[in-house]
C-alpha positions as CSV (number, residue, x, y, z in Angstrom):
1,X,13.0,-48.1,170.8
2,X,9.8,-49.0,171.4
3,X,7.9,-46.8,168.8
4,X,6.5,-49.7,166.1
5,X,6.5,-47.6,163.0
6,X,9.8,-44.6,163.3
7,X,9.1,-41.9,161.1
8,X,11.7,-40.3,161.8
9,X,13.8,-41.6,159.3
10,X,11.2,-40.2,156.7
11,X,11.8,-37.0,158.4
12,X,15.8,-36.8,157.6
13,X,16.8,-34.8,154.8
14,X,20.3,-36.6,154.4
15,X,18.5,-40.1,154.9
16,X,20.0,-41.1,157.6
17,X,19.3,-44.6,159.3
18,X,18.1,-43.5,162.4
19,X,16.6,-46.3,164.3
20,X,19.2,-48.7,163.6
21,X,21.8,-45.7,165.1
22,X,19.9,-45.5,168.1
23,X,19.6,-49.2,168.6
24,X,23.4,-49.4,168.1
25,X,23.9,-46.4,171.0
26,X,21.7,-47.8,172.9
27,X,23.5,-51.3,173.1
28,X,26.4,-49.0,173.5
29,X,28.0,-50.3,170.6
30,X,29.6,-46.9,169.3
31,X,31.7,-48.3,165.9
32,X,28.5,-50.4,164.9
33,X,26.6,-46.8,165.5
34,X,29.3,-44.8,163.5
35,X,29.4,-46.8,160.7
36,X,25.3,-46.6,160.0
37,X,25.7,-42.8,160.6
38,X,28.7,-42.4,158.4
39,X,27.1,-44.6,155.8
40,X,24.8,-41.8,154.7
41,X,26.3,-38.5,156.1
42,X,30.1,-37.0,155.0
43,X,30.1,-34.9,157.8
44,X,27.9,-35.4,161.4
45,X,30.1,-33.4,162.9
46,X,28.6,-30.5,161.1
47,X,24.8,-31.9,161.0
48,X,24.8,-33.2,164.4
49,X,25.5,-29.0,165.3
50,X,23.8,-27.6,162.8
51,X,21.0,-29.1,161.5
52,X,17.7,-28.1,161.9
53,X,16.6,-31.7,163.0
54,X,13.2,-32.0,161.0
55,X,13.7,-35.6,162.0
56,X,12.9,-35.2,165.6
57,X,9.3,-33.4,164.2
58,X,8.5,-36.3,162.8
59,X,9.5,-38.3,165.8
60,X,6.1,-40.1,167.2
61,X,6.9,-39.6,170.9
62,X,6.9,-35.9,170.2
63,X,3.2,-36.1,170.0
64,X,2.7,-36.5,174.0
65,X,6.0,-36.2,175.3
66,X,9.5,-35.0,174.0
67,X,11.0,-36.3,171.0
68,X,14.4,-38.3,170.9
69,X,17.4,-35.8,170.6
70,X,18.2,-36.9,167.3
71,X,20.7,-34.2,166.9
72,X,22.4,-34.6,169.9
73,X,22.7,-38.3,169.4
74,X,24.2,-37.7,166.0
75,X,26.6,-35.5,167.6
76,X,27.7,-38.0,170.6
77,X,28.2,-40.5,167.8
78,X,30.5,-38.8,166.2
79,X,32.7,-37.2,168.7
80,X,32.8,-40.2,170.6
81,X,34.2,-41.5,166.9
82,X,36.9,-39.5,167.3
83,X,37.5,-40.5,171.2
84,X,38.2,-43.5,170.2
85,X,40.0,-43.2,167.0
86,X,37.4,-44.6,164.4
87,X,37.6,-41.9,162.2
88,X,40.5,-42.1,160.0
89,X,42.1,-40.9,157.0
90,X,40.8,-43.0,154.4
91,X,43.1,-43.1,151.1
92,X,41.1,-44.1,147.9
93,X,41.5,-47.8,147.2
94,X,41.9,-47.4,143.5
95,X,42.9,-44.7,141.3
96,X,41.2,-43.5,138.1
97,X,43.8,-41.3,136.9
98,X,41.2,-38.1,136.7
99,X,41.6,-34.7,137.9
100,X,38.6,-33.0,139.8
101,X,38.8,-29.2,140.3
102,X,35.4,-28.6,143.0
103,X,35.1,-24.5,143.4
104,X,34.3,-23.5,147.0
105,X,35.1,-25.3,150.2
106,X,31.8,-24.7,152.0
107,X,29.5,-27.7,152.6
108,X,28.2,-28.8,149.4
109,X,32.1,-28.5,148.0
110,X,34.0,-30.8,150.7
111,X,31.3,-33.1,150.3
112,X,32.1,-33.4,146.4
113,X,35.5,-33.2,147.2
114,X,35.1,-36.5,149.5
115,X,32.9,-38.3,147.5
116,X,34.8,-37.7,144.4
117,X,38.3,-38.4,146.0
118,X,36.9,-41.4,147.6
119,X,35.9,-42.5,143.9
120,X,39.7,-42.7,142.8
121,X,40.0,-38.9,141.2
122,X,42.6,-36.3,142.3
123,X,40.9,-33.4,144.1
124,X,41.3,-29.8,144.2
125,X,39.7,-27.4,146.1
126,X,39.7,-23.9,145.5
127,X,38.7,-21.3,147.8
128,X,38.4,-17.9,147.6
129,X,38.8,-17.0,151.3
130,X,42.1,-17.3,152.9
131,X,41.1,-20.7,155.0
132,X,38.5,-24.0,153.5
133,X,35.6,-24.1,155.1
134,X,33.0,-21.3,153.5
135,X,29.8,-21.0,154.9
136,X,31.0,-23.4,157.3
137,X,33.5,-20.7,159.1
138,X,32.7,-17.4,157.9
139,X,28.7,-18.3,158.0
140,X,27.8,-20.2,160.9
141,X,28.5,-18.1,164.4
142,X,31.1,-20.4,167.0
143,X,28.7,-21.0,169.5
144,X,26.6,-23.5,166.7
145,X,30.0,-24.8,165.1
146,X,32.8,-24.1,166.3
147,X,36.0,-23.6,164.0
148,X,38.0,-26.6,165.4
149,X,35.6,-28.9,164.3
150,X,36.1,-27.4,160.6
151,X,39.5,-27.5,161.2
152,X,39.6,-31.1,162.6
153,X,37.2,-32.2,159.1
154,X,39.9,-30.3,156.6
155,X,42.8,-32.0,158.1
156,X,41.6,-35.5,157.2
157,X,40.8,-34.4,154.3
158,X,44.1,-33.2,153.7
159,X,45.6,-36.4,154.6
160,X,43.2,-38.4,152.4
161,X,44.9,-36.5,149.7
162,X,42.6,-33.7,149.1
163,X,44.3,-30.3,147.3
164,X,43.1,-27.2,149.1
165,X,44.2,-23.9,147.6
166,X,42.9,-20.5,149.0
167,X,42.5,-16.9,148.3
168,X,41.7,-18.5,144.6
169,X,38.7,-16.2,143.3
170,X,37.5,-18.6,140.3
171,X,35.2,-16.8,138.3
């Protein structure tokens, strides 16, 4: 990456570690690559199909040429992660004896749910709909995400010990 100064980085809302990714692709080193990705991000999966990318806007080859593909780099990472069995269930080292209850099971709620499990507490995740996922299923149309991924996400989620219980209108 021959850019001397990436802004790009500057440019990513979940501060992701983007030159140090690309370096990592690049040398075609794709664990080295996932772990700087999943370092800072829960879920690529979702963001390398979803987001907006304000990181390749701040990308200084886009001023006279294209910018990297950020997204879809994010994206390869991560299902190439899954090719090759890097991502796995991963069972909290240590627990703190707590019980978490996290309302909703859209983006903002499995990424509490993960952090928090991975932090030693008992999770529970209550959903109102009658599958986890919120705005990620019933928002976001199958040709940007499609439900498998969200399904794929839950299930390790599930094994990591998560509680998921739907059709639970809290509130």
């Amino acid at each position: 990456m021959d850019c001397g100064v990436p802004f790009y980085h500057n440019g990513c809302p979940r501060g992701n570690v983007i030159p140090e990714f690309n370096d990592a692709v690049y040398k075609q080193q794709w664990k080295e690559a996932y772990d700087i990705l999943v370092a800072t991000n829960n879920f690529p999966e979702f963001t390398g199909r979803i987001c907006p990318a304000p990181c390749e806007a701040s990308c200084v080859l886009g001023i006279n040429q294209p910018p990297v593909t950020i997204e879809e780099i994010e994206k390869h990472i991560i299902e190439i992660a899954f090719e090759k069995g890097y991502v796995q269930a991963q069972k909290p080292a240590m627990s703190t004896g707590k019980k978490v209850a996290v309302i909703g099971s859209g983006p903002a709620g499995l990424a509490a749910a993960a952090q928090l499990n991975y932090a030693g507490h008992q999770v529970t995740v209550y959903e109102r709909d009658d599958q986890p996922g919120g705005l990620l299923r019933y928002g976001i149309p199958d040709f940007k995400l499609e439900k498998w991924v969200v399904d794929r996400r839950i299930a390790i989620l599930k094994e990591e010990g998560i509680e998921f219980f739907c059709n639970a209108n809290v509130g």
